[in-house]
ZAMARGU-4260 file (C-alpha; in steps of 0.2 Angstrom, whole numbers, plus 5000, padded with zeros to 4 digits):
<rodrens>
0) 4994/4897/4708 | 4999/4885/4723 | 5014/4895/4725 | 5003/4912/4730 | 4991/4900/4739
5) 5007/4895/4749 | 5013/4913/4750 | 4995/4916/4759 | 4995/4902/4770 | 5011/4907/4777
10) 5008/4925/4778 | 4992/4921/4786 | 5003/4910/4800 | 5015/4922/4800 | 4999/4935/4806
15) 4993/4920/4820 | 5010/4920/4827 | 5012/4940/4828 | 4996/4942/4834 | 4998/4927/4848
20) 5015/4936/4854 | 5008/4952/4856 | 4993/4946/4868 | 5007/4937/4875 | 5016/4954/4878
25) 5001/4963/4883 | 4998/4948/4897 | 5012/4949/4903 | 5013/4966/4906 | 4995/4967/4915
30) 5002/4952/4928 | 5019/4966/4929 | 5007/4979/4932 | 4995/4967/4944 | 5010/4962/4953
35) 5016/4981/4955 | 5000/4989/4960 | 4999/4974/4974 | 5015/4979/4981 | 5008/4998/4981
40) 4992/4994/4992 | 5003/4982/5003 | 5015/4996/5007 | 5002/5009/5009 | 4991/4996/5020
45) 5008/4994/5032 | 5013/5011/5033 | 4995/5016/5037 | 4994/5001/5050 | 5012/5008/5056
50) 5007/5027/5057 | 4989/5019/5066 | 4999/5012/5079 | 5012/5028/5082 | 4993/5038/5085
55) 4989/5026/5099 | 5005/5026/5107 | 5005/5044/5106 | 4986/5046/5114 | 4992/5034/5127
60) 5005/5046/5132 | 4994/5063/5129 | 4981/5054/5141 | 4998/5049/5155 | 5005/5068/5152
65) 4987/5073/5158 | 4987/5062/5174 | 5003/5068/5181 | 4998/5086/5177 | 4982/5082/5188
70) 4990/5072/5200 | 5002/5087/5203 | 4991/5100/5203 | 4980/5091/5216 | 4997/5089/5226
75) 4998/5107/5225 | 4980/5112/5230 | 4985/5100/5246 | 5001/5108/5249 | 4994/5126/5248
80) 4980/5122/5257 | 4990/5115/5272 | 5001/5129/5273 | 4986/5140/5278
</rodrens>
């Protein structure tokens, strides 16, 4: 009779410890998966900071492109106008 009772108790132990390694497992692949998805939102947070930027810069030259074309269109007027 202690010998089954022994056989329990270890069995039941045995259970402990399996069940202990796989909450174990499963933490350990929810930091994995923490850690991933923070590199996911960090690169998607730079490249959107980078492509931001680009779409500034690129105004910034639309709105220069825009002043020379006026600038040399008034020159023009000017010219026209003092050849008559």
């Amino acid at each position: 009779m202690a010998n089954i009772r022994t056989d329990f108790e270890i069995s039941q132990k045995q259970l402990e410890v399996d069940l202990l390694n796989q909450q174990k497992r499963n933490q350990r692949i929810v930091v994995i998966a923490t850690i991933i998805a923070l590199i996911l939102i960090i690169g998607l947070a730079i490249g959107l900071f980078r492509r931001n930027k680009f779409i500034e810069k690129t105004k910034q030259l639309v709105e220069i492109e825009k002043l020379i074309v006026m600038i040399a269109s008034a020159s023009r007027i000017q010219i026209s106008e003092n050849n008559y």
